[in-house]
C-alpha positions in Angstrom: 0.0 0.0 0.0 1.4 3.5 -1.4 1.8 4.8 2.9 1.6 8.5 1.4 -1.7 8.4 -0.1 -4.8 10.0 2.2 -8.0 8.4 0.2 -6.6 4.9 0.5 -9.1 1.8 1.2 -8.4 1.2 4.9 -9.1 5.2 5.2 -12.4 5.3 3.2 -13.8 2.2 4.8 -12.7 3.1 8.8 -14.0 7.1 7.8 -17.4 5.1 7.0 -17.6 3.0 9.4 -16.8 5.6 11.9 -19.5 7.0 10.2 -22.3 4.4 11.1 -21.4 3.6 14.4 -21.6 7.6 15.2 -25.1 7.4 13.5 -26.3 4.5 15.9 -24.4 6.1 18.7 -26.4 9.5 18.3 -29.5 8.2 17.0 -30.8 7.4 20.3 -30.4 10.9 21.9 -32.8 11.8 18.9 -35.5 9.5 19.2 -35.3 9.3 23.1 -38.4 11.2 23.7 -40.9 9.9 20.4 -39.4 6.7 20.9 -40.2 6.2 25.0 -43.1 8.1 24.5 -44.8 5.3 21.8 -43.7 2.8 24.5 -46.1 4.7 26.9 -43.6 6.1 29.3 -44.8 8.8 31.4 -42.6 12.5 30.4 -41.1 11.9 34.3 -40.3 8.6 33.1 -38.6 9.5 29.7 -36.2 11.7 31.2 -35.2 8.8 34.1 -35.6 5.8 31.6 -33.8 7.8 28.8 -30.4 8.3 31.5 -30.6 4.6 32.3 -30.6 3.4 28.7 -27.6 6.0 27.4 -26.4 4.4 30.6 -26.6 0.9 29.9 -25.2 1.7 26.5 -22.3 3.0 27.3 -21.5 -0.1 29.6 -22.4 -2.2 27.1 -19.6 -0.1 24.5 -16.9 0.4 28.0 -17.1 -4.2 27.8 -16.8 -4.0 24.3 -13.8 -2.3 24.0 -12.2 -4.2 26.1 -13.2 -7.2 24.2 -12.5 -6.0 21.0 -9.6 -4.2 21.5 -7.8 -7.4 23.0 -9.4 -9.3 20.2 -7.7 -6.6 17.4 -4.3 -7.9 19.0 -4.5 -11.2 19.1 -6.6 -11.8 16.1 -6.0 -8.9 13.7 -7.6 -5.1 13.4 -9.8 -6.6 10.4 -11.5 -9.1 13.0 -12.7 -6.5 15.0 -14.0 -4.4 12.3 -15.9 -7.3 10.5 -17.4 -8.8 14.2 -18.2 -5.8 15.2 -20.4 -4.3 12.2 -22.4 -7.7 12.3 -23.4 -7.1 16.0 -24.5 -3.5 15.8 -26.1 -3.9 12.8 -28.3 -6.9 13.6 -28.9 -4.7 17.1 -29.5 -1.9 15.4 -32.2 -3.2 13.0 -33.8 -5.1 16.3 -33.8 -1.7 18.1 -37.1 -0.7 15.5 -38.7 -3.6 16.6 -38.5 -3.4 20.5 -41.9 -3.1 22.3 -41.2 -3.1 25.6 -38.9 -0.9 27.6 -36.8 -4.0 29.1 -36.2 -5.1 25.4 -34.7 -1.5 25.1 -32.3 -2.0 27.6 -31.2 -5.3 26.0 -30.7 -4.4 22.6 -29.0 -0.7 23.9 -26.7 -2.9 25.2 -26.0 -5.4 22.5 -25.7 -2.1 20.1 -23.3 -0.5 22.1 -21.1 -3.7 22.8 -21.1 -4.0 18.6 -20.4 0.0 18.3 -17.4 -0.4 20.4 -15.0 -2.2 18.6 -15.4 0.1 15.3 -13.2 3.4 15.9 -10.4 2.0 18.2 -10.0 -1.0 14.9 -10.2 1.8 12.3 -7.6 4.3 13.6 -5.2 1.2 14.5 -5.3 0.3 11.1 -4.5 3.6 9.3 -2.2 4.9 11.6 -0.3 1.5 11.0 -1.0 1.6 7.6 0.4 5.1 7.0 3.5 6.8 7.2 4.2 9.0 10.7 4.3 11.8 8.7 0.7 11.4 7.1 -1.1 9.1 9.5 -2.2 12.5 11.3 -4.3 13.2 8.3 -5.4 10.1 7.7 -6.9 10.0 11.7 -8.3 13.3 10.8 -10.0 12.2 7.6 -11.9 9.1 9.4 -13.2 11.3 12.3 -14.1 14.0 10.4 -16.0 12.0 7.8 -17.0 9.7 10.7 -18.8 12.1 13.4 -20.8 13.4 10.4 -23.1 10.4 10.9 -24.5 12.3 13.5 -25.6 14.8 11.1 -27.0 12.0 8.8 -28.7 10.9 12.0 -30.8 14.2 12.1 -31.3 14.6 8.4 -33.2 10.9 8.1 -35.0 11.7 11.8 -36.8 14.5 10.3 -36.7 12.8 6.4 -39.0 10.0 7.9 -41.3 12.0 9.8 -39.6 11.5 13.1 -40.0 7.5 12.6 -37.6 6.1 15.3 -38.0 3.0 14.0 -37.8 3.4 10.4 -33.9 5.3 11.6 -33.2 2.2 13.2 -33.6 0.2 10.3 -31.6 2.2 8.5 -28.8 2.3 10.6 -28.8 -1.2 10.3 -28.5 -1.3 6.8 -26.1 1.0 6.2 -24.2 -1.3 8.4 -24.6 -4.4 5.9 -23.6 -2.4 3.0 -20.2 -1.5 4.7 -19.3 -5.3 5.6 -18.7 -5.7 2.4 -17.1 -2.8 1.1 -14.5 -4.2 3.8 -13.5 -6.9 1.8 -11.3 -4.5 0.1 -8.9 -3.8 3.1 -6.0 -5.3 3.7 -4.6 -6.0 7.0 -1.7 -4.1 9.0 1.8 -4.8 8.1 2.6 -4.1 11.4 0.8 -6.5 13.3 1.2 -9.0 10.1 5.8 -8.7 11.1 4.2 -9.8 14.9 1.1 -12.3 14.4 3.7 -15.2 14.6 6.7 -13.9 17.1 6.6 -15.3 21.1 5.7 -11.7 22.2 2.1 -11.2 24.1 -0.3 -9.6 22.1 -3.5 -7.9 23.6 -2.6 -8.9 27.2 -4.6 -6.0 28.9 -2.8 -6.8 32.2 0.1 -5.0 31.1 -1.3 -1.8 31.4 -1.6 -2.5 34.7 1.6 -4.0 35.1 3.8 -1.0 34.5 3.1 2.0 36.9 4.3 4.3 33.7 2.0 2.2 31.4 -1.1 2.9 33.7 -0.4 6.5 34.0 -0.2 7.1 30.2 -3.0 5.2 29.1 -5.4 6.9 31.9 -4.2 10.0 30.6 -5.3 9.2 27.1 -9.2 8.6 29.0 -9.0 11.6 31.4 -7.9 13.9 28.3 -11.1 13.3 26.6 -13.9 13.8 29.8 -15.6 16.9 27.9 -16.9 16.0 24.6 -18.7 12.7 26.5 -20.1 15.3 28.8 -21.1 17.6 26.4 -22.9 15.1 24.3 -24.1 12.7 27.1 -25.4 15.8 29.2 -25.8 19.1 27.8 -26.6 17.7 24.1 -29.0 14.8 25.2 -31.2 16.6 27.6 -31.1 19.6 25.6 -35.1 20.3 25.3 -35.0 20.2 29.3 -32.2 22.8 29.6 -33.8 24.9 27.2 -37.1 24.9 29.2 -34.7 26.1 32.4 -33.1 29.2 29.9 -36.2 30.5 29.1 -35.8 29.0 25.3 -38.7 28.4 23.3 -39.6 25.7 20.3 -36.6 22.9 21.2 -39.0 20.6 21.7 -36.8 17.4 21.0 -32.5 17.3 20.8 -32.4 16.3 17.0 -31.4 20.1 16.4 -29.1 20.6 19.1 -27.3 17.3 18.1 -27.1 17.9 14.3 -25.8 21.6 15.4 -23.1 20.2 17.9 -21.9 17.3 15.7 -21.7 19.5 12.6 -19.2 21.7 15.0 -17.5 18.4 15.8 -17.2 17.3 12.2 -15.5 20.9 11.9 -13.2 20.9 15.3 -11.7 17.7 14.4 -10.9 18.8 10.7 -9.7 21.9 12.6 -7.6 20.3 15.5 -6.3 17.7 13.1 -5.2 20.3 10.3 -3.5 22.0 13.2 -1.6 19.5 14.8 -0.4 18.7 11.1 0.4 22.0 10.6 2.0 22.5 13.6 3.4 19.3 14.4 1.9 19.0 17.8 -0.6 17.1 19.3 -0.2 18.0 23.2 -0.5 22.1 22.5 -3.3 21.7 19.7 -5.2 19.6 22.4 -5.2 22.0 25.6 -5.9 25.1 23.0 -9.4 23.1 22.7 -9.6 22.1 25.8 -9.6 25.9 26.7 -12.2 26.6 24.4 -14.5 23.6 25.9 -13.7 25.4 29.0 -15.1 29.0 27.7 -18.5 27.5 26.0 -19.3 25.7 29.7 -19.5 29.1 31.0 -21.4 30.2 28.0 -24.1 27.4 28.7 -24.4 28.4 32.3 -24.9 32.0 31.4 -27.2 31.4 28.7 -31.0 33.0 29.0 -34.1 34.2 26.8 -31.8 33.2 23.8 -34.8 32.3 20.8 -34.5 28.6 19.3 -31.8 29.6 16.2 -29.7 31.5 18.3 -29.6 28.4 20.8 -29.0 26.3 18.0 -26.0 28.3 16.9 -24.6 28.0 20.2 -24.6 24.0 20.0 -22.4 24.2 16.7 -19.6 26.4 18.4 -19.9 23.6 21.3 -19.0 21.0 18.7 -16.3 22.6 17.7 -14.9 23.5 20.8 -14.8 19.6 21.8 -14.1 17.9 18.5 -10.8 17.3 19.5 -11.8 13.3 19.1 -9.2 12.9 16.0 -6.0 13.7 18.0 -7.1 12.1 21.3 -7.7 9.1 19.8 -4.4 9.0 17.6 -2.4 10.1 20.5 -3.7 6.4 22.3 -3.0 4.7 19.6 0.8 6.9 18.9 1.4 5.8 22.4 1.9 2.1 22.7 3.6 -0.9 21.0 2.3 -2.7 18.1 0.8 -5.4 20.3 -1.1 -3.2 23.1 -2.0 -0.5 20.1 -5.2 -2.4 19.3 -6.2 -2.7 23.0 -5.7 0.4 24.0 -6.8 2.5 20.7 -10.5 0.6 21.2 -10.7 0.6 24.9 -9.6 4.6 25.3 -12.5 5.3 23.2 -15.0 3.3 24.5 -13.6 4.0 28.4 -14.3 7.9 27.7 -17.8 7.0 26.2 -18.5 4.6 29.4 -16.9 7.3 31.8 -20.5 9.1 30.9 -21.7 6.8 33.8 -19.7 8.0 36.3 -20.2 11.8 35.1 -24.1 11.6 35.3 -23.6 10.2 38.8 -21.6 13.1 39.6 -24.1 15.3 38.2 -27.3 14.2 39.4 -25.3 13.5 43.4 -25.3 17.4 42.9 -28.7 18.1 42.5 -29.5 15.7 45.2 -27.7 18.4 47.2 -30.1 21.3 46.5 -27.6 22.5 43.6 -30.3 22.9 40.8 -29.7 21.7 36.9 -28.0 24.6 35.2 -25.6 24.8 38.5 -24.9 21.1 38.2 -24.1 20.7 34.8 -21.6 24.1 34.8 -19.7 22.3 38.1 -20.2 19.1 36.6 -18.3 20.6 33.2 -16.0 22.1 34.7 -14.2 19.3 36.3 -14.3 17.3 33.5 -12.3 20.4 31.4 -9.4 20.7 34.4 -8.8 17.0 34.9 -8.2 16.6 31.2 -6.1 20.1 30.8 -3.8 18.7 33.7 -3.7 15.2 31.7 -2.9 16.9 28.3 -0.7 19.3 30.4 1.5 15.8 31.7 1.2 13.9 28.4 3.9 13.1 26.4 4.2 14.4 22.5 3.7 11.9 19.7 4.1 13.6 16.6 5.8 12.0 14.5 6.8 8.6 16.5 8.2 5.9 15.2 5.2 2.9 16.1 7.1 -0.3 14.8 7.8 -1.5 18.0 6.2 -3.4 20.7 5.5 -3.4 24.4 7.4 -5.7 27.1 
Protein backbone atom coordinates (compact mmCIF):
# COMPACT_ATOMS: atom_id res chain seq x y z
CA UNK A 1 0.00 0.00 0.00
CA UNK A 2 1.41 3.51 -1.36
CA UNK A 3 1.77 4.80 2.92
CA UNK A 4 1.57 8.53 1.35
CA UNK A 5 -1.75 8.41 -0.07
CA UNK A 6 -4.80 10.04 2.20
CA UNK A 7 -8.02 8.43 0.20
CA UNK A 8 -6.60 4.92 0.55
CA UNK A 9 -9.09 1.78 1.24
CA UNK A 10 -8.38 1.21 4.86
CA UNK A 11 -9.13 5.17 5.19
CA UNK A 12 -12.40 5.30 3.21
CA UNK A 13 -13.81 2.22 4.76
CA UNK A 14 -12.73 3.07 8.83
CA UNK A 15 -14.04 7.09 7.80
CA UNK A 16 -17.41 5.13 7.01
CA UNK A 17 -17.56 2.96 9.44
CA UNK A 18 -16.77 5.59 11.92
CA UNK A 19 -19.47 7.00 10.24
CA UNK A 20 -22.29 4.39 11.13
CA UNK A 21 -21.36 3.65 14.42
CA UNK A 22 -21.56 7.56 15.24
CA UNK A 23 -25.10 7.43 13.50
CA UNK A 24 -26.31 4.46 15.86
CA UNK A 25 -24.35 6.10 18.69
CA UNK A 26 -26.39 9.50 18.34
CA UNK A 27 -29.53 8.19 17.00
CA UNK A 28 -30.79 7.36 20.35
CA UNK A 29 -30.37 10.88 21.89
CA UNK A 30 -32.84 11.84 18.90
CA UNK A 31 -35.54 9.49 19.20
CA UNK A 32 -35.29 9.27 23.07
CA UNK A 33 -38.37 11.17 23.66
CA UNK A 34 -40.94 9.92 20.38
CA UNK A 35 -39.45 6.70 20.87
CA UNK A 36 -40.15 6.15 24.97
CA UNK A 37 -43.14 8.12 24.50
CA UNK A 38 -44.85 5.35 21.82
CA UNK A 39 -43.69 2.77 24.46
CA UNK A 40 -46.10 4.70 26.92
CA UNK A 41 -43.59 6.12 29.31
CA UNK A 42 -44.79 8.84 31.37
CA UNK A 43 -42.61 12.50 30.45
CA UNK A 44 -41.05 11.88 34.34
CA UNK A 45 -40.34 8.57 33.06
CA UNK A 46 -38.64 9.52 29.71
CA UNK A 47 -36.16 11.70 31.21
CA UNK A 48 -35.19 8.82 34.11
CA UNK A 49 -35.57 5.77 31.62
CA UNK A 50 -33.77 7.75 28.77
CA UNK A 51 -30.43 8.30 31.48
CA UNK A 52 -30.59 4.56 32.27
CA UNK A 53 -30.57 3.42 28.69
CA UNK A 54 -27.56 5.97 27.43
CA UNK A 55 -26.38 4.35 30.56
CA UNK A 56 -26.63 0.89 29.95
CA UNK A 57 -25.16 1.71 26.48
CA UNK A 58 -22.33 2.96 27.32
CA UNK A 59 -21.45 -0.11 29.61
CA UNK A 60 -22.39 -2.16 27.13
CA UNK A 61 -19.61 -0.08 24.47
CA UNK A 62 -16.92 0.35 27.99
CA UNK A 63 -17.09 -4.17 27.81
CA UNK A 64 -16.79 -3.97 24.28
CA UNK A 65 -13.85 -2.27 23.99
CA UNK A 66 -12.15 -4.20 26.09
CA UNK A 67 -13.17 -7.20 24.17
CA UNK A 68 -12.50 -6.05 21.05
CA UNK A 69 -9.55 -4.24 21.48
CA UNK A 70 -7.77 -7.38 23.00
CA UNK A 71 -9.44 -9.29 20.19
CA UNK A 72 -7.72 -6.57 17.39
CA UNK A 73 -4.27 -7.92 18.98
CA UNK A 74 -4.54 -11.21 19.10
CA UNK A 75 -6.56 -11.83 16.07
CA UNK A 76 -5.97 -8.88 13.65
CA UNK A 77 -7.57 -5.12 13.36
CA UNK A 78 -9.81 -6.60 10.43
CA UNK A 79 -11.52 -9.15 13.00
CA UNK A 80 -12.75 -6.51 14.97
CA UNK A 81 -14.04 -4.42 12.28
CA UNK A 82 -15.85 -7.33 10.53
CA UNK A 83 -17.41 -8.80 14.16
CA UNK A 84 -18.18 -5.79 15.22
CA UNK A 85 -20.38 -4.27 12.17
CA UNK A 86 -22.41 -7.69 12.35
CA UNK A 87 -23.43 -7.09 16.03
CA UNK A 88 -24.49 -3.54 15.82
CA UNK A 89 -26.06 -3.90 12.78
CA UNK A 90 -28.29 -6.85 13.62
CA UNK A 91 -28.88 -4.70 17.07
CA UNK A 92 -29.48 -1.88 15.39
CA UNK A 93 -32.25 -3.16 12.98
CA UNK A 94 -33.81 -5.12 16.30
CA UNK A 95 -33.76 -1.69 18.09
CA UNK A 96 -37.11 -0.71 15.48
CA UNK A 97 -38.74 -3.56 16.55
CA UNK A 98 -38.51 -3.36 20.53
CA UNK A 99 -41.91 -3.14 22.30
CA UNK A 100 -41.17 -3.13 25.63
CA UNK A 101 -38.87 -0.88 27.62
CA UNK A 102 -36.81 -4.04 29.06
CA UNK A 103 -36.15 -5.12 25.39
CA UNK A 104 -34.71 -1.47 25.11
CA UNK A 105 -32.30 -2.04 27.64
CA UNK A 106 -31.21 -5.28 26.03
CA UNK A 107 -30.73 -4.36 22.64
CA UNK A 108 -28.95 -0.72 23.89
CA UNK A 109 -26.67 -2.89 25.18
CA UNK A 110 -25.98 -5.40 22.50
CA UNK A 111 -25.73 -2.08 20.15
CA UNK A 112 -23.30 -0.49 22.15
CA UNK A 113 -21.12 -3.74 22.78
CA UNK A 114 -21.07 -4.01 18.60
CA UNK A 115 -20.42 -0.05 18.28
CA UNK A 116 -17.39 -0.36 20.38
CA UNK A 117 -14.99 -2.20 18.60
CA UNK A 118 -15.42 0.14 15.28
CA UNK A 119 -13.16 3.44 15.89
CA UNK A 120 -10.39 2.01 18.23
CA UNK A 121 -9.95 -0.95 14.93
CA UNK A 122 -10.21 1.79 12.29
CA UNK A 123 -7.55 4.34 13.65
CA UNK A 124 -5.20 1.22 14.51
CA UNK A 125 -5.30 0.29 11.10
CA UNK A 126 -4.51 3.59 9.31
CA UNK A 127 -2.18 4.90 11.63
CA UNK A 128 -0.26 1.52 10.95
CA UNK A 129 -0.95 1.63 7.62
CA UNK A 130 0.35 5.12 7.03
CA UNK A 131 3.52 6.83 7.25
CA UNK A 132 4.16 8.98 10.69
CA UNK A 133 4.30 11.80 8.73
CA UNK A 134 0.68 11.38 7.08
CA UNK A 135 -1.10 9.09 9.49
CA UNK A 136 -2.16 12.46 11.33
CA UNK A 137 -4.33 13.15 8.30
CA UNK A 138 -5.44 10.06 7.67
CA UNK A 139 -6.90 10.04 11.71
CA UNK A 140 -8.28 13.34 10.76
CA UNK A 141 -10.01 12.25 7.61
CA UNK A 142 -11.91 9.13 9.40
CA UNK A 143 -13.22 11.28 12.34
CA UNK A 144 -14.10 14.03 10.43
CA UNK A 145 -15.99 12.04 7.83
CA UNK A 146 -17.03 9.68 10.73
CA UNK A 147 -18.82 12.08 13.45
CA UNK A 148 -20.84 13.37 10.43
CA UNK A 149 -23.09 10.45 10.86
CA UNK A 150 -24.55 12.27 13.53
CA UNK A 151 -25.63 14.79 11.10
CA UNK A 152 -27.01 11.96 8.84
CA UNK A 153 -28.68 10.87 12.05
CA UNK A 154 -30.79 14.17 12.13
CA UNK A 155 -31.32 14.65 8.45
CA UNK A 156 -33.19 10.93 8.07
CA UNK A 157 -34.98 11.66 11.79
CA UNK A 158 -36.77 14.49 10.31
CA UNK A 159 -36.75 12.79 6.42
CA UNK A 160 -38.95 10.04 7.95
CA UNK A 161 -41.35 11.96 9.75
CA UNK A 162 -39.59 11.46 13.06
CA UNK A 163 -40.03 7.54 12.60
CA UNK A 164 -37.58 6.09 15.29
CA UNK A 165 -37.98 2.95 13.96
CA UNK A 166 -37.75 3.44 10.44
CA UNK A 167 -33.90 5.25 11.64
CA UNK A 168 -33.19 2.18 13.17
CA UNK A 169 -33.65 0.25 10.32
CA UNK A 170 -31.56 2.22 8.51
CA UNK A 171 -28.84 2.25 10.58
CA UNK A 172 -28.81 -1.24 10.30
CA UNK A 173 -28.48 -1.31 6.79
CA UNK A 174 -26.07 1.00 6.17
CA UNK A 175 -24.17 -1.28 8.39
CA UNK A 176 -24.64 -4.41 5.92
CA UNK A 177 -23.59 -2.45 3.02
CA UNK A 178 -20.15 -1.46 4.73
CA UNK A 179 -19.27 -5.31 5.64
CA UNK A 180 -18.74 -5.67 2.45
CA UNK A 181 -17.07 -2.83 1.07
CA UNK A 182 -14.52 -4.18 3.81
CA UNK A 183 -13.54 -6.85 1.80
CA UNK A 184 -11.32 -4.48 0.11
CA UNK A 185 -8.89 -3.83 3.06
CA UNK A 186 -5.97 -5.30 3.71
CA UNK A 187 -4.57 -6.00 7.04
CA UNK A 188 -1.73 -4.11 9.01
CA UNK A 189 1.78 -4.79 8.13
CA UNK A 190 2.64 -4.11 11.41
CA UNK A 191 0.75 -6.51 13.32
CA UNK A 192 1.17 -8.99 10.07
CA UNK A 193 5.82 -8.74 11.11
CA UNK A 194 4.16 -9.77 14.92
CA UNK A 195 1.14 -12.26 14.41
CA UNK A 196 3.73 -15.17 14.63
CA UNK A 197 6.71 -13.90 17.15
CA UNK A 198 6.57 -15.33 21.09
CA UNK A 199 5.70 -11.69 22.17
CA UNK A 200 2.11 -11.22 24.06
CA UNK A 201 -0.31 -9.56 22.10
CA UNK A 202 -3.47 -7.88 23.65
CA UNK A 203 -2.60 -8.89 27.24
CA UNK A 204 -4.62 -5.98 28.93
CA UNK A 205 -2.81 -6.79 32.24
CA UNK A 206 0.09 -4.98 31.13
CA UNK A 207 -1.27 -1.80 31.41
CA UNK A 208 -1.63 -2.50 34.68
CA UNK A 209 1.60 -4.01 35.15
CA UNK A 210 3.77 -1.02 34.54
CA UNK A 211 3.07 2.05 36.87
CA UNK A 212 4.31 4.27 33.71
CA UNK A 213 2.05 2.23 31.37
CA UNK A 214 -1.06 2.93 33.69
CA UNK A 215 -0.38 6.53 33.96
CA UNK A 216 -0.24 7.13 30.21
CA UNK A 217 -3.05 5.21 29.08
CA UNK A 218 -5.44 6.90 31.92
CA UNK A 219 -4.24 10.04 30.57
CA UNK A 220 -5.26 9.16 27.09
CA UNK A 221 -9.23 8.56 28.96
CA UNK A 222 -8.96 11.57 31.38
CA UNK A 223 -7.89 13.86 28.28
CA UNK A 224 -11.12 13.28 26.55
CA UNK A 225 -13.91 13.81 29.80
CA UNK A 226 -15.62 16.85 27.92
CA UNK A 227 -16.92 16.02 24.61
CA UNK A 228 -18.67 12.65 26.52
CA UNK A 229 -20.08 15.25 28.81
CA UNK A 230 -21.06 17.56 26.39
CA UNK A 231 -22.87 15.11 24.29
CA UNK A 232 -24.09 12.71 27.07
CA UNK A 233 -25.38 15.82 29.18
CA UNK A 234 -25.83 19.10 27.77
CA UNK A 235 -26.59 17.67 24.09
CA UNK A 236 -29.05 14.80 25.21
CA UNK A 237 -31.23 16.62 27.57
CA UNK A 238 -31.05 19.63 25.56
CA UNK A 239 -35.14 20.33 25.28
CA UNK A 240 -34.99 20.20 29.31
CA UNK A 241 -32.17 22.83 29.57
CA UNK A 242 -33.83 24.87 27.18
CA UNK A 243 -37.09 24.88 29.21
CA UNK A 244 -34.67 26.13 32.37
CA UNK A 245 -33.14 29.18 29.88
CA UNK A 246 -36.20 30.47 29.05
CA UNK A 247 -35.83 28.98 25.27
CA UNK A 248 -38.69 28.39 23.27
CA UNK A 249 -39.56 25.66 20.31
CA UNK A 250 -36.60 22.92 21.21
CA UNK A 251 -39.00 20.64 21.66
CA UNK A 252 -36.82 17.38 21.02
CA UNK A 253 -32.48 17.30 20.85
CA UNK A 254 -32.35 16.34 16.99
CA UNK A 255 -31.38 20.07 16.36
CA UNK A 256 -29.08 20.57 19.14
CA UNK A 257 -27.27 17.34 18.06
CA UNK A 258 -27.08 17.95 14.33
CA UNK A 259 -25.79 21.58 15.40
CA UNK A 260 -23.09 20.20 17.86
CA UNK A 261 -21.89 17.30 15.66
CA UNK A 262 -21.68 19.52 12.60
CA UNK A 263 -19.18 21.70 14.98
CA UNK A 264 -17.54 18.41 15.75
CA UNK A 265 -17.19 17.35 12.25
CA UNK A 266 -15.50 20.92 11.86
CA UNK A 267 -13.24 20.88 15.27
CA UNK A 268 -11.74 17.67 14.43
CA UNK A 269 -10.86 18.78 10.70
CA UNK A 270 -9.70 21.89 12.64
CA UNK A 271 -7.59 20.26 15.46
CA UNK A 272 -6.27 17.72 13.09
CA UNK A 273 -5.18 20.32 10.30
CA UNK A 274 -3.54 22.02 13.19
CA UNK A 275 -1.64 19.54 14.78
CA UNK A 276 -0.35 18.72 11.06
CA UNK A 277 0.45 22.03 10.63
CA UNK A 278 1.99 22.51 13.65
CA UNK A 279 3.37 19.33 14.38
CA UNK A 280 1.94 18.99 17.83
CA UNK A 281 -0.58 17.09 19.26
CA UNK A 282 -0.25 18.04 23.15
CA UNK A 283 -0.55 22.08 22.48
CA UNK A 284 -3.30 21.68 19.73
CA UNK A 285 -5.16 19.56 22.38
CA UNK A 286 -5.18 21.98 25.57
CA UNK A 287 -5.86 25.08 23.04
CA UNK A 288 -9.45 23.12 22.65
CA UNK A 289 -9.64 22.12 25.80
CA UNK A 290 -9.58 25.89 26.74
CA UNK A 291 -12.24 26.62 24.43
CA UNK A 292 -14.46 23.56 25.87
CA UNK A 293 -13.66 25.39 28.95
CA UNK A 294 -15.13 28.98 27.74
CA UNK A 295 -18.52 27.53 26.02
CA UNK A 296 -19.33 25.68 29.69
CA UNK A 297 -19.51 29.13 30.98
CA UNK A 298 -21.41 30.19 28.02
CA UNK A 299 -24.06 27.38 28.66
CA UNK A 300 -24.38 28.40 32.25
CA UNK A 301 -24.90 31.99 31.38
CA UNK A 302 -27.24 31.44 28.66
CA UNK A 303 -31.03 33.02 28.98
CA UNK A 304 -34.08 34.22 26.84
CA UNK A 305 -31.78 33.16 23.78
CA UNK A 306 -34.77 32.26 20.77
CA UNK A 307 -34.53 28.56 19.30
CA UNK A 308 -31.81 29.59 16.25
CA UNK A 309 -29.66 31.50 18.32
CA UNK A 310 -29.65 28.36 20.79
CA UNK A 311 -28.97 26.25 18.04
CA UNK A 312 -25.99 28.28 16.92
CA UNK A 313 -24.63 28.04 20.21
CA UNK A 314 -24.58 23.95 20.00
CA UNK A 315 -22.41 24.17 16.66
CA UNK A 316 -19.63 26.38 18.45
CA UNK A 317 -19.90 23.60 21.33
CA UNK A 318 -18.97 21.01 18.68
CA UNK A 319 -16.29 22.64 17.72
CA UNK A 320 -14.90 23.51 20.84
CA UNK A 321 -14.85 19.55 21.79
CA UNK A 322 -14.09 17.90 18.50
CA UNK A 323 -10.77 17.33 19.52
CA UNK A 324 -11.78 13.30 19.06
CA UNK A 325 -9.24 12.90 16.04
CA UNK A 326 -5.96 13.73 18.03
CA UNK A 327 -7.11 12.09 21.30
CA UNK A 328 -7.71 9.06 19.75
CA UNK A 329 -4.43 9.02 17.57
CA UNK A 330 -2.38 10.14 20.54
CA UNK A 331 -3.73 6.37 22.26
CA UNK A 332 -2.96 4.75 19.56
CA UNK A 333 0.81 6.85 18.86
CA UNK A 334 1.43 5.82 22.39
CA UNK A 335 1.94 2.06 22.66
CA UNK A 336 3.57 -0.85 21.00
CA UNK A 337 2.28 -2.70 18.07
CA UNK A 338 0.84 -5.39 20.33
CA UNK A 339 -1.09 -3.15 23.08
CA UNK A 340 -2.02 -0.50 20.07
CA UNK A 341 -5.24 -2.42 19.26
CA UNK A 342 -6.23 -2.73 22.97
CA UNK A 343 -5.70 0.45 23.98
CA UNK A 344 -6.84 2.54 20.69
CA UNK A 345 -10.54 0.58 21.19
CA UNK A 346 -10.67 0.60 24.87
CA UNK A 347 -9.57 4.63 25.32
CA UNK A 348 -12.53 5.29 23.24
CA UNK A 349 -14.98 3.30 24.52
CA UNK A 350 -13.62 4.01 28.43
CA UNK A 351 -14.27 7.94 27.73
CA UNK A 352 -17.79 7.02 26.25
CA UNK A 353 -18.54 4.57 29.44
CA UNK A 354 -16.88 7.33 31.83
CA UNK A 355 -20.46 9.10 30.86
CA UNK A 356 -21.70 6.81 33.80
CA UNK A 357 -19.74 8.05 36.35
CA UNK A 358 -20.16 11.79 35.12
CA UNK A 359 -24.08 11.57 35.28
CA UNK A 360 -23.56 10.16 38.85
CA UNK A 361 -21.58 13.09 39.60
CA UNK A 362 -24.06 15.30 38.17
CA UNK A 363 -27.29 14.17 39.38
CA UNK A 364 -25.31 13.49 43.36
CA UNK A 365 -25.34 17.36 42.85
CA UNK A 366 -28.73 18.05 42.53
CA UNK A 367 -29.48 15.72 45.20
CA UNK A 368 -27.75 18.37 47.22
CA UNK A 369 -30.06 21.30 46.48
CA UNK A 370 -27.60 22.49 43.58
CA UNK A 371 -30.35 22.88 40.83
CA UNK A 372 -29.67 21.73 36.90
CA UNK A 373 -27.96 24.58 35.16
CA UNK A 374 -25.64 24.83 38.47
CA UNK A 375 -24.92 21.08 38.20
CA UNK A 376 -24.05 20.67 34.81
CA UNK A 377 -21.60 24.10 34.82
CA UNK A 378 -19.68 22.33 38.11
CA UNK A 379 -20.16 19.12 36.62
CA UNK A 380 -18.32 20.57 33.23
CA UNK A 381 -15.97 22.07 34.66
CA UNK A 382 -14.17 19.31 36.34
CA UNK A 383 -14.32 17.31 33.51
CA UNK A 384 -12.34 20.40 31.35
CA UNK A 385 -9.42 20.71 34.43
CA UNK A 386 -8.85 17.00 34.88
CA UNK A 387 -8.21 16.62 31.17
CA UNK A 388 -6.12 20.07 30.76
CA UNK A 389 -3.76 18.69 33.68
CA UNK A 390 -3.68 15.21 31.72
CA UNK A 391 -2.95 16.87 28.34
CA UNK A 392 -0.66 19.26 30.36
CA UNK A 393 1.46 15.83 31.67
CA UNK A 394 1.23 13.85 28.37
CA UNK A 395 3.89 13.14 26.37
CA UNK A 396 4.20 14.44 22.49
CA UNK A 397 3.73 11.91 19.74
CA UNK A 398 4.12 13.55 16.65
CA UNK A 399 5.81 11.98 14.50
CA UNK A 400 6.75 8.59 16.53
CA UNK A 401 8.23 5.94 15.21
CA UNK A 402 5.25 2.90 16.11
CA UNK A 403 7.10 -0.32 14.80
CA UNK A 404 7.84 -1.48 18.05
CA UNK A 405 6.23 -3.37 20.71
CA UNK A 406 5.54 -3.36 24.43
CA UNK A 407 7.44 -5.68 27.06
Amino acid sequence: MNKTKLFNAAVIVAALGYMVDIYDLVLFAIVRIGSLKSLGLSPEDIESKGLILLNIQMIGMLLGGIFWGILGDKKGRLSVLFGSIIMYSIANILNGMVQTIDQYYILRFIAGFGLAGELGAGITLVTELMSKENRGWGTTIVATVGVFGAVIAGMIYKASGSDWRLCYYIGGALGIVLLFLRIAVSESGMFGKIKQEAVAKGKISMLFSSRQRFIKYMRCILMGLPTWFTIGIIVSFSPEFAKLQGVEGVNDASVPVTMCYIGITLGDFLSGLLSQLFKTRKKIMIAFLLWSLGSFIWFYLIKDYTAEIYYLYFLLLGISVGFWAILITIAAESFGTNLRSTVATTVPNFVRGSLVLITLFYTSLQTQGIGKLQAVFITGTVCVLISLYMSWKSEETFGKDLDYVET
